[in-house]
Wavefront OBJ file of the C-alpha trace (Angstrom):
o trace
v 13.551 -12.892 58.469
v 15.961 -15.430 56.593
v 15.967 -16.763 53.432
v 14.527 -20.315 53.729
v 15.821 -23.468 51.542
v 14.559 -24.740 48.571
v 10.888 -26.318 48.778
v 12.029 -30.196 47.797
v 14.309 -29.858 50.605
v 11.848 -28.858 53.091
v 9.487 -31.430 51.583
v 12.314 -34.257 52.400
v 11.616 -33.633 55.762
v 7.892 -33.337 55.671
v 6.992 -37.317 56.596
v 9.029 -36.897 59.753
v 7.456 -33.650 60.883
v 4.104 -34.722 60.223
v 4.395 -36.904 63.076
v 5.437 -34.098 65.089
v 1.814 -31.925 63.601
v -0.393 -34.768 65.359
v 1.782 -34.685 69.015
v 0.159 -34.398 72.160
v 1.048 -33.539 75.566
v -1.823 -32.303 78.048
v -0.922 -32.142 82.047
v -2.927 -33.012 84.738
v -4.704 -30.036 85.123
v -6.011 -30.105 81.395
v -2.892 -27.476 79.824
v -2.261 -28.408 76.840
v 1.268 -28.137 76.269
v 1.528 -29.730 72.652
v -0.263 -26.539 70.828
v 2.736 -24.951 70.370
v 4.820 -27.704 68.769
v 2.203 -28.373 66.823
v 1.423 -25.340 65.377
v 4.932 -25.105 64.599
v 5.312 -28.137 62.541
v 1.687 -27.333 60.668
v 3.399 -23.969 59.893
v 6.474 -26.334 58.410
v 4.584 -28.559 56.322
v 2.432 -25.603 54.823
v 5.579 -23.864 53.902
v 6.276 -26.234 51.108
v 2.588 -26.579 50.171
v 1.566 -22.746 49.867
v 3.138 -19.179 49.387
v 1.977 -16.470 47.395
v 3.102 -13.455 44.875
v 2.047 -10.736 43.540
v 0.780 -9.666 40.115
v 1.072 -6.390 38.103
v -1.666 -5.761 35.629
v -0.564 -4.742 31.955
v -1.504 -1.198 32.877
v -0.320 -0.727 36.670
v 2.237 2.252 37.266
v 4.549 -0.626 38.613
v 4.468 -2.524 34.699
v 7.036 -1.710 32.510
v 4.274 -0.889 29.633
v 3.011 1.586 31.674
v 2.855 5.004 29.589
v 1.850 7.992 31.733
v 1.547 9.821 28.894
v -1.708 8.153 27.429
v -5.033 9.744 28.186
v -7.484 7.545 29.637
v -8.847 6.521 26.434
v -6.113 5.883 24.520
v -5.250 2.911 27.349
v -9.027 1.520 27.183
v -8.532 1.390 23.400
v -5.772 -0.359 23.560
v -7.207 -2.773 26.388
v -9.775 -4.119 24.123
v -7.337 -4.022 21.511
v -5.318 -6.572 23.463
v -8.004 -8.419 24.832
v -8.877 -8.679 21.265
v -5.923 -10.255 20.227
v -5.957 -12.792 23.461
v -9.326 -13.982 22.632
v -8.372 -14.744 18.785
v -5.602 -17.008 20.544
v -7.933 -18.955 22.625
v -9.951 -19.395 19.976
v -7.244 -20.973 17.430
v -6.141 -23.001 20.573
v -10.059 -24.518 20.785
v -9.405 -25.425 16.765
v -6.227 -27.582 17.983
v -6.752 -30.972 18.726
v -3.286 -30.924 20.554
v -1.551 -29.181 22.691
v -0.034 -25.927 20.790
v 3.342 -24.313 21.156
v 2.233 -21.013 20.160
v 2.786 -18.251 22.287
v 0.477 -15.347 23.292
v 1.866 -12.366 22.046
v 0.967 -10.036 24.882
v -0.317 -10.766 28.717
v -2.386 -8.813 30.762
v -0.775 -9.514 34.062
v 3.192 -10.200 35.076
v 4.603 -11.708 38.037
v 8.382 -11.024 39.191
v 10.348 -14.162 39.062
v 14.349 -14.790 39.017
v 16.500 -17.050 37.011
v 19.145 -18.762 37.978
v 21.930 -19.068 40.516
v 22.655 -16.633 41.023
v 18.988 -15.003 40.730
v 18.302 -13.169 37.838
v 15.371 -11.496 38.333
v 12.848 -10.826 35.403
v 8.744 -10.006 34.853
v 6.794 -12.384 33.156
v 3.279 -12.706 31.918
v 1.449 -15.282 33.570
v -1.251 -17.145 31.162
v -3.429 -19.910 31.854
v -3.682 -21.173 28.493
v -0.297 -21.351 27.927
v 1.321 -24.840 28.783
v 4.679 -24.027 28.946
v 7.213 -21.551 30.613
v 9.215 -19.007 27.924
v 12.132 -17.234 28.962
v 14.755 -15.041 26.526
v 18.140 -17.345 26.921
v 20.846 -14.269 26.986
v 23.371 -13.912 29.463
v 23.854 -13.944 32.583
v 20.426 -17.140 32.674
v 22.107 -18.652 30.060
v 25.562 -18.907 32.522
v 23.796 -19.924 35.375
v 25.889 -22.862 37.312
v 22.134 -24.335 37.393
v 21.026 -23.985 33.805
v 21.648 -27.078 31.788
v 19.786 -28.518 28.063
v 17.812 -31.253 28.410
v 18.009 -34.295 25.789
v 15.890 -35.198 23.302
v 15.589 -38.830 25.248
v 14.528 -36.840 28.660
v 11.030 -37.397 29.871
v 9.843 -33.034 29.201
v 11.133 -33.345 25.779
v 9.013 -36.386 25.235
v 5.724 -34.133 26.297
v 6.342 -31.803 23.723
v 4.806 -31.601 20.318
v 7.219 -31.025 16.815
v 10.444 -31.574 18.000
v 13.495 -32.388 15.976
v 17.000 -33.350 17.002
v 20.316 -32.545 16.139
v 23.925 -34.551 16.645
v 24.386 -32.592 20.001
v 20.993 -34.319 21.060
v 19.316 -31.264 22.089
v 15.569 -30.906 22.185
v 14.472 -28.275 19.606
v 10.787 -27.664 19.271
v 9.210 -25.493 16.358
v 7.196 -22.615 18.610
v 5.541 -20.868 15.847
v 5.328 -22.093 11.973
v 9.055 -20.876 11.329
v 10.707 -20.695 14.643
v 12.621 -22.987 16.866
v 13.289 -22.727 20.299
v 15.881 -24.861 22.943
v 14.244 -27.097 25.963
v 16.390 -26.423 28.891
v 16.223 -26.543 32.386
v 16.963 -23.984 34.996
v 15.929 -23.014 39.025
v 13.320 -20.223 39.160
v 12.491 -18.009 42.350
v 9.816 -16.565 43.795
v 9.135 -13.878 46.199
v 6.821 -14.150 48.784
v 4.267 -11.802 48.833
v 5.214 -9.287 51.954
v 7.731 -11.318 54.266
v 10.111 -11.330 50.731
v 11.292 -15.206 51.599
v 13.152 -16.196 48.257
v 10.971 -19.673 46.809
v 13.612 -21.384 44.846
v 12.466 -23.921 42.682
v 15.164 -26.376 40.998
v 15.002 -28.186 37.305
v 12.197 -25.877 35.790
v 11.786 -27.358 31.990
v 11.015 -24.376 30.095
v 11.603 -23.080 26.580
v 14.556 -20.878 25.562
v 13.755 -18.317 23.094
v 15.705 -15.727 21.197
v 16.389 -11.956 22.909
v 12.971 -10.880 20.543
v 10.859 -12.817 22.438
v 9.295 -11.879 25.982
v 9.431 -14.101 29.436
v 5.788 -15.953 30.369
v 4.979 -18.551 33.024
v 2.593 -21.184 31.601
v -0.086 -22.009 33.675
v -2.219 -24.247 31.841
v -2.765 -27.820 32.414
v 0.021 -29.306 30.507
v 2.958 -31.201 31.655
v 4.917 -28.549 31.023
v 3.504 -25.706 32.795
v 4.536 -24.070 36.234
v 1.481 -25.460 38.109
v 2.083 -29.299 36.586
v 6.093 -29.383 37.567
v 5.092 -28.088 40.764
v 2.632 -30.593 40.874
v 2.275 -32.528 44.644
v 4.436 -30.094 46.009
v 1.553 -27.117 45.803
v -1.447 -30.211 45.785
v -1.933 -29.529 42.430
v -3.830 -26.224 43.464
v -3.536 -22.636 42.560
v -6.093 -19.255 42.945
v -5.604 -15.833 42.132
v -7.449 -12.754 43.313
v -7.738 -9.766 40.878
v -7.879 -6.463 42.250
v -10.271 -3.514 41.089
v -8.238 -1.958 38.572
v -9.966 1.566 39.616
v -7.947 0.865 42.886
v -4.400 0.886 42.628
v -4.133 0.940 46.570
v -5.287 -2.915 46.080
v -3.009 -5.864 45.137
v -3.655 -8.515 42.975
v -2.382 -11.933 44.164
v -1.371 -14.944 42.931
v -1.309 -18.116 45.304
v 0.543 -21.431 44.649
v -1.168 -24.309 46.661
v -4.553 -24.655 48.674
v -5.995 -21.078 50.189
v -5.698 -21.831 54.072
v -8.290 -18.784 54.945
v -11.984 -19.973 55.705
v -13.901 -19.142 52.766
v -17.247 -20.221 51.479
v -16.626 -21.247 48.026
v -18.937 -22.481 45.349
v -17.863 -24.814 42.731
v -18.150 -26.205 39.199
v -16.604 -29.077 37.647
v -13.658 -28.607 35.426
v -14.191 -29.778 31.744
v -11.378 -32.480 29.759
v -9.835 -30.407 27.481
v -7.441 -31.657 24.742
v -5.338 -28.271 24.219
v -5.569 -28.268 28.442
v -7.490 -25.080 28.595
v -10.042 -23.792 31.754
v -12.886 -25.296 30.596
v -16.500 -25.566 32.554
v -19.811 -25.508 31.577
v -22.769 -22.958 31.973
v -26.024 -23.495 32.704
v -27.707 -19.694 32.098
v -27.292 -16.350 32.704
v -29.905 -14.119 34.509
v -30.226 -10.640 33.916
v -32.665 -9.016 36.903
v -35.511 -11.577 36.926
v -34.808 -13.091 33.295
v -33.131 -16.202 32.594
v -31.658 -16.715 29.380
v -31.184 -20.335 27.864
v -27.261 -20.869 27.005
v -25.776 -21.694 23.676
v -24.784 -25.402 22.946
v -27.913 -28.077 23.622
v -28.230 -26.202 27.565
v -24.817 -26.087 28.507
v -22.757 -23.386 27.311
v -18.541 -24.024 27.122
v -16.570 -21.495 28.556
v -12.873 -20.577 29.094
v -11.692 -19.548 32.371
v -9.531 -16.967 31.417
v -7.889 -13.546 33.410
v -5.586 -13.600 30.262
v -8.171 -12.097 28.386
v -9.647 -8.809 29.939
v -13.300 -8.861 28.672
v -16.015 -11.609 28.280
v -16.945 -12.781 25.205
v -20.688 -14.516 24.620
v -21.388 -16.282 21.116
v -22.567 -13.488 18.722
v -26.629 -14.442 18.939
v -27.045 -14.557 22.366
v -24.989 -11.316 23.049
v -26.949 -9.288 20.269
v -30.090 -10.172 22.625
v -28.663 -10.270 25.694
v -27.462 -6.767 25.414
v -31.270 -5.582 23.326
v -32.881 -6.693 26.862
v -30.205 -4.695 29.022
v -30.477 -1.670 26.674
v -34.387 -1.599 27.307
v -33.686 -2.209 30.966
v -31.495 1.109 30.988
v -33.471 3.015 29.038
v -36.871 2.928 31.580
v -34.343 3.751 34.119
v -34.799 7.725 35.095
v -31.315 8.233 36.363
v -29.515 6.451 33.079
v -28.790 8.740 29.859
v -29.018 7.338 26.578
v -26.863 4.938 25.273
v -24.241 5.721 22.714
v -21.196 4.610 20.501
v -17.807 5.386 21.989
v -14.839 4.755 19.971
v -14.248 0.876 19.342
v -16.769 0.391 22.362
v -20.626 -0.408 21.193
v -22.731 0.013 24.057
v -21.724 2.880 26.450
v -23.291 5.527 28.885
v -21.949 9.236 29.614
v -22.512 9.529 33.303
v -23.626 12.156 35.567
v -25.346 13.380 38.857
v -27.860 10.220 40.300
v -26.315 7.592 37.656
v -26.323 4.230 38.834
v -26.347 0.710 37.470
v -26.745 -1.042 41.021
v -30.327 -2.329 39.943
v -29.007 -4.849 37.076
v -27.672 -8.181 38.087
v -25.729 -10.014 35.785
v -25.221 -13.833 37.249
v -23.551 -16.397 35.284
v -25.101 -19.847 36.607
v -22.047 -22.243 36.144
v -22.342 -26.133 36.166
v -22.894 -27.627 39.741
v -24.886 -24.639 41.730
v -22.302 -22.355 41.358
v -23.678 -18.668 40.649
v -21.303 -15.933 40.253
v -22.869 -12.645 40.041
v -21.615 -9.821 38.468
v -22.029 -5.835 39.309
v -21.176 -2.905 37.653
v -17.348 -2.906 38.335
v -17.119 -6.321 36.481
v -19.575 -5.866 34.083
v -18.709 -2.043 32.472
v -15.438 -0.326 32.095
v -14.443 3.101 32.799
v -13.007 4.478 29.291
v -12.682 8.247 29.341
v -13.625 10.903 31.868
v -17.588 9.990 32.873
v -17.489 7.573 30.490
v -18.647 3.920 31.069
v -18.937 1.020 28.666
v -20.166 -2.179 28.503
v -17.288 -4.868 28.726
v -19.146 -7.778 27.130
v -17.830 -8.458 23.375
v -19.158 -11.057 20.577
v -16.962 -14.251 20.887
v -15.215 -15.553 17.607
v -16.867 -18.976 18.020
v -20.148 -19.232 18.100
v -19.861 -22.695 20.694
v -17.732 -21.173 22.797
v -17.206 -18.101 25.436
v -14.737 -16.530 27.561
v -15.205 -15.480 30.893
v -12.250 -12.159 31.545
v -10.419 -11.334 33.904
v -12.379 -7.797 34.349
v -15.575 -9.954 35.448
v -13.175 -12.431 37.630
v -12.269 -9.023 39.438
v -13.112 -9.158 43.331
v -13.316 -12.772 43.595
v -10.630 -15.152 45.097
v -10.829 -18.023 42.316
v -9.082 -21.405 43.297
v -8.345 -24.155 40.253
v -7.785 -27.839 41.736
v -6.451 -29.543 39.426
v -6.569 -33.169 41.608
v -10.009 -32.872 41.990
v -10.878 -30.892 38.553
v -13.268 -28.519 40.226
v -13.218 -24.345 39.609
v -14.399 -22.691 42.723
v -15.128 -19.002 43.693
v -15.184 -16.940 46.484
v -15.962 -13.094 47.556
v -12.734 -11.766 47.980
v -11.545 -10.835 51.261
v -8.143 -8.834 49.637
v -8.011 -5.562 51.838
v -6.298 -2.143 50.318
v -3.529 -2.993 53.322
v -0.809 -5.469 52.413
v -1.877 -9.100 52.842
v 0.357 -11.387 55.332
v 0.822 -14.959 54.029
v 0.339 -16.773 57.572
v 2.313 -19.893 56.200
v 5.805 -17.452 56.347
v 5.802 -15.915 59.816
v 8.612 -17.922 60.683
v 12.089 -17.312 62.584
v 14.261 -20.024 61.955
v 16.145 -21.587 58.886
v 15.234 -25.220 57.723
v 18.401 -26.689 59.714
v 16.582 -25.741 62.818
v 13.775 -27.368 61.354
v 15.372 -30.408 61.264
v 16.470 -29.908 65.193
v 13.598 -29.321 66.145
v 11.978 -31.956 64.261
v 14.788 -33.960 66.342
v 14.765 -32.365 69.534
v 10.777 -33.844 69.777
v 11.810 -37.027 68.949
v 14.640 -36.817 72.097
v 12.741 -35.467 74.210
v 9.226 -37.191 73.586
v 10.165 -40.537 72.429
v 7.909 -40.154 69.031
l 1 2 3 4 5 6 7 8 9 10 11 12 13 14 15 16 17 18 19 20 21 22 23 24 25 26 27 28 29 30 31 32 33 34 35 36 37 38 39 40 41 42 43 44 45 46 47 48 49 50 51 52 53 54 55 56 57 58 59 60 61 62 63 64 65 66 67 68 69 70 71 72 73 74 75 76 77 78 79 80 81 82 83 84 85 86 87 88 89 90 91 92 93 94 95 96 97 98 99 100 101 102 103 104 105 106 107 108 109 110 111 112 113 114 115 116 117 118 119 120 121 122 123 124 125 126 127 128 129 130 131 132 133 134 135 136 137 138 139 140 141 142 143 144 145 146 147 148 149 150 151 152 153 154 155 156 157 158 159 160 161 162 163 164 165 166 167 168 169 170 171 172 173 174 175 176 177 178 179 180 181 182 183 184 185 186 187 188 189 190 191 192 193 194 195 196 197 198 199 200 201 202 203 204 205 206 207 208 209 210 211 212 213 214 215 216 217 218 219 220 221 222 223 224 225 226 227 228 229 230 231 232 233 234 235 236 237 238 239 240 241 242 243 244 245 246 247 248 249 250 251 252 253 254 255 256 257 258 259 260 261 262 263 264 265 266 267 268 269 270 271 272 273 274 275 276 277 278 279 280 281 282 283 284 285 286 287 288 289 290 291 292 293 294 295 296 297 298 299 300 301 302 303 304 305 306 307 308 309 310 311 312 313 314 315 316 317 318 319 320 321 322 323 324 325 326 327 328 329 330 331 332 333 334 335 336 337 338 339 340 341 342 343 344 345 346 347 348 349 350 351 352 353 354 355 356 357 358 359 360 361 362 363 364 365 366 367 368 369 370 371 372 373 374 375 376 377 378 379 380 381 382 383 384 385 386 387 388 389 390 391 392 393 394 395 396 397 398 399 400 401 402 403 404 405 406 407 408 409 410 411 412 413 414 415 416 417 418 419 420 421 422 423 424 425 426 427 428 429 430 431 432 433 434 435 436 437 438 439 440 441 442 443 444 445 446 447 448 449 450 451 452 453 454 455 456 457 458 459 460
């Protein structure tokens, strides 16, 4: 398999193969004889529109936090711990009427990505709410024969909030209250998930921070982020499926573009936001039979968010929620009785017979779309037998945050063109997963003769 060109360069080409995607040529006898070339250029113009990568959680054997050492507890303490911490972020981003330049200071998954030319390849925390792309500027990035600053008069340092410039006429932006970090630009590439294709992606604005300071891709809906410089090229569309952490034969994937598998989906409608987070609306949650009215005059806001591990309900409508599933549990024959486990509140030792498959947990989103939850997004595994309850009290009491623990098993797809939130039972299998747009044999010059060669031969 070769090592394809850069996306814009395959997308300069695009308007002249598309006329090639829509060619026909049936003989006499009804053989079509067009399928093939047109399957060919479809394949083409989805290259630059779609590829995929994959993503390590914070706790995978393949992360570089990963401490074999630490007993099974120890590492679900320290989950909530972080998923703490994340949720405390969101919620000083919902005080901001702007968009923030603070950084999250941990992520709870990473995706591989290089720097460079020549590559320099480095894993960084992906995060939604994060509107901009951090990387440490040290040697060899910093080298790179494709790294350059970027002015305070160019159009990315204009998008960006408390900046200052000095004679040189860099862009300098304050990042935290004391700190300053350099706007620069550089290429980034991806792997494709599988075939290995390099993605390279030129003139990346991102922020350069000191050595300290740890890499993240900013996903969020500012200018800034990965998913808004990519922009038309990926249709302003990205999804993600997260694996079952209790699998480790699974991957978790991250897709750039539209999902070209037939799925049914169900939608909600994405909510403005001014500090650009995943915002949507709820309607209710049912638990079994019982519907529960939301917080916030009957429609609850929450954050889409797999940067945050847990969900997190406003404080009132937890305490109740969880009195109701207590009493559930506790006329249940084959459930023990619930107790305290270390930081965790609500938790159940299991043994022989135990089983939560009765309870349904469905979180009735804006728009018809119902997303229901079992026990493997709902309650966390945190010592041997040991399972706890992975719903925590929110820190605003307007506001919630739907994890990435419940977003587990379901392929979720953002469109950002359309601002709708969709979801979809995932159909990620414990074998690798073959991105379809990238089983190619030929290199994009042979795109372009071929693209030709149709043109010759067919008088298009």
């Amino acid at each position: 398999m070769v090592r394809i060109a850069a996306i814009d360069d395959i997308l300069e080409c695009s308007s002249k193969i598309a006329a090639v995607s829509s060619f026909e040529y049936v003989e006499p006898n009804g053989k079509d004889l067009g399928i093939n070339v047109r399957k060919k250029a479809e394949t083409i113009l989805g290259l630059g529109r779609h590829f995929s990568v994959e993503l390590i959680h914070h706790d995978s054997p393949l992360s570089p936090f990963y401490n074999a050492s630490q007993t099974q507890f120890s590492r679900a303490s320290a989950a909530l711990k972080r998923s703490n911490s994340h949720a405390d972020y969101l919620s000083r981003l919902v005080l901001t009427s702007t968009q923030s330049n603070e950084i999250p200071e941990q992520s709870e998954y990473f995706m591989t990505v290089s720097i460079g030319t020549p590559p320099v390849e480095t894993l960084a925390g992906v995060d939604t709410s994060s509107n901009l792309i951090w990387t440490q500027c040290k040697p060899p990035s910093c080298f790179s024969r494709t790294h350059h600053q970027l002015s305070c008069g160019s159009m990315s340092c204009s998008n960006l909030s408390n900046v200052y410039c000095r004679k040189q006429k860099e862009c300098l932006f304050n990042y935290s209250q004391y700190s300053v970090a350099l706007l620069a630009a550089e290429t980034l590439t991806f792997i494709a998930t599988d075939t290995k294709q390099l993605i390279p992606v030129p003139d990346i604005a991102f922020g350069c921070l000191p050595e300290s300071a740890f890499d993240l891709v900013g996903l969020g809906q500012g200018p800034l982020s990965l998913i808004s410089q990519l922009g038309p090229s990926i249709e302003w569309k990205f999804s993600y499926c997260l694996a079952p952490q209790a699998n480790d034969k699974m991957t978790s994937l991250f897709r750039f573009g539209s999902d070209p598998a037939s799925k049914a989906w169900t939608s909600t409608p994405l909510v403005s936001s001014l500090n650009s987070l995943y915002l949507v609306n709820l309607e209710g949650i049912s638990l079994g039979n019982k519907d529960y009215q939301v917080w916030g005059e009957g429609k609850g806001r929450v954050v889409i968010d797999p940067g945050t591990l847990f969900t997190y309900l406003p404080a009132p409508f937890l305490t109740n929620f969880i009195g109701d599933l207590a009493d559930i549990f506790e006329n249940m024959s084959n459930v023990p009785a619930g107790i305290k486990w270390g930081a965790y509140d609500m938790c159940y030792k299991s043994g022989e017979g135990f089983s939560f498959s009765a309870v349904d947990i469905t979180f009735r989103f804006e728009g018809g779309a119902d997303v229901s939850l079992g026990r493997a997004q709902t309650f966390v595994q945190v010592d041997d037998h040991v399972l706890c309850l992975a719903l925590e009290p929110s820190r605003d009491s307007d506001l919630a945050i739907f994890g990435a623990l419940a977003q587990q098993g379901f392929d979720v797809e953002y469109d950002l063109s359309h601002m709708n939130l969709s979801f979809s039972q995932s159909l990620l299998q414990s074998a690798p997963k073959i991105d379809p747009f990238f089983e190619f044999d030929f290199e994009l010059e042979e795109i372009c003769r071929f693209h030709l060669q149709m043109l010759s031969i067919y008088q298009l």
